[in-house]
N, C-alpha and C positions, 0 to 999 in steps of 0.2 A: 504494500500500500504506500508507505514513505514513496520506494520509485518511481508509482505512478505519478505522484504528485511533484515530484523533484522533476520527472519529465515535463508536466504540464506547465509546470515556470518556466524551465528553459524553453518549451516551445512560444511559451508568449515572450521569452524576452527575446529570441529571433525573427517574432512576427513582428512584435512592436518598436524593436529596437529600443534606442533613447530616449525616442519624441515622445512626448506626452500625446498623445490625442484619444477623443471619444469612438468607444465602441460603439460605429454606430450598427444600424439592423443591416446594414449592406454586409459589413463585415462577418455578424451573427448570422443571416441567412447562409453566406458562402460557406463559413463553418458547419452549420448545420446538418447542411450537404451535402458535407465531407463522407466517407465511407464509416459506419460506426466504428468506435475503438479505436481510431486515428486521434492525435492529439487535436486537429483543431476542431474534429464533432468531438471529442468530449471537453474542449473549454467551451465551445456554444450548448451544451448541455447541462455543465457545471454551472455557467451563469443564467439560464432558464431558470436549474431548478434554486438559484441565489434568490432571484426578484422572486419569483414565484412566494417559497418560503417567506422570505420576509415582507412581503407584503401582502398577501394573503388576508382578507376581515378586516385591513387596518385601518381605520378610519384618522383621516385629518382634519384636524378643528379647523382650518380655513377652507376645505374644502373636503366635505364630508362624502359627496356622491361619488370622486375620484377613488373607488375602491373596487373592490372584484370580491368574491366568494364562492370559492372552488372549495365545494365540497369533498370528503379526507377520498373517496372512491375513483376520484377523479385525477387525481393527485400523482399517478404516475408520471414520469417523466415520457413515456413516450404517448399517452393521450396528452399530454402539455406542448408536445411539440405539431403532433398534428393542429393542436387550437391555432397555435401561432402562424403556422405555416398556411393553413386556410386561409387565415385574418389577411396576409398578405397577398396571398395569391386572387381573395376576391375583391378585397380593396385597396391592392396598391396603393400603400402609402408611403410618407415619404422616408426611403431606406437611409438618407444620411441625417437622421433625426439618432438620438443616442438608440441603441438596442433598449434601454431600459424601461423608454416611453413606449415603445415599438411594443413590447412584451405585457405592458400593463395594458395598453390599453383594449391589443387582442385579449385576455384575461374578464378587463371591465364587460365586454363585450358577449364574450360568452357565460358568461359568472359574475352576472350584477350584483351589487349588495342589494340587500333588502332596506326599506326605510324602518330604522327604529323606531320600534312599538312601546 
C-alpha cells in the first residue's frame, strides 16, 4: 500500500511538475480515461472519491442549496464515476473550470439535498 501511494506522488509530481496550477475537469476527465490501475485513472479516482467524501450532506451557511446527497448505496467509486462522466458527456460543460466544481456539481445534480424539515 505505502508503494502505491509513493507511486501516485511521483506520478503527479511528473505530470504536474513545478507549476502550481488547477486541476481542472479536462485534466480529471483525460485521467479518468486512462486504463484502470494506471497511475493517472487512479489519481482521477482518488480525487473523485476526495470531493465526493468530503462533501457529501454538507451544507454551507452562505449557500445552503450548493450541496448533493449520495446516499451510502451509491457510494461506490465506480457508480461515482459513471454520475460524473454522464454529467459531462450530456452537458458539456466547461472542462477548464477546477475538477472540483466539475464533480460537485454533477453530484448536486444527481443527488440533490433535501430542504431541511
Amino acid at each position: 500500500m505505502k508503494r502505491q501511494i509513493r507511486m501516485l506522488i511521483i506520478s503527479a509530481s511528473l505530470l504536474y511538475g513545478s507549476n502550481a496550477t488547477a486541476y481542472s475537469g479536462e485534466l480529471w476527465l483525460s485521467q479518468a480515461n486512462q486504463e484502470f490501475g494506471t497511475p493517472a485513472s487512479m489519481l482521477a479516482h482518488g480525487f473523485l472519491a476526495g470531493v465526493v467524501h468530503s462533501w457529501n450532506n454538507r451544507h454551507e451557511t452562505n449557500s445552503p442549496n450548493l450541496c448533493f446527497n449520495a446516499p451510502a448505496d451509491q457510494m461506490q467509486i465506480k457508480n461515482l464515476m459513471s454520475v460524473v462522466k454522464e454529467y459531462i458527456d450530456e452537458r458539456n460543460p466547461d472542462l477548464q473550470a477546477p475538477a472540483q466544481g466539475v464533480i460537485r456539481v454533477a453530484m448536486m445534480g444527481r443527488f440533490p439535498c433535501r430542504a431541511n424539515r
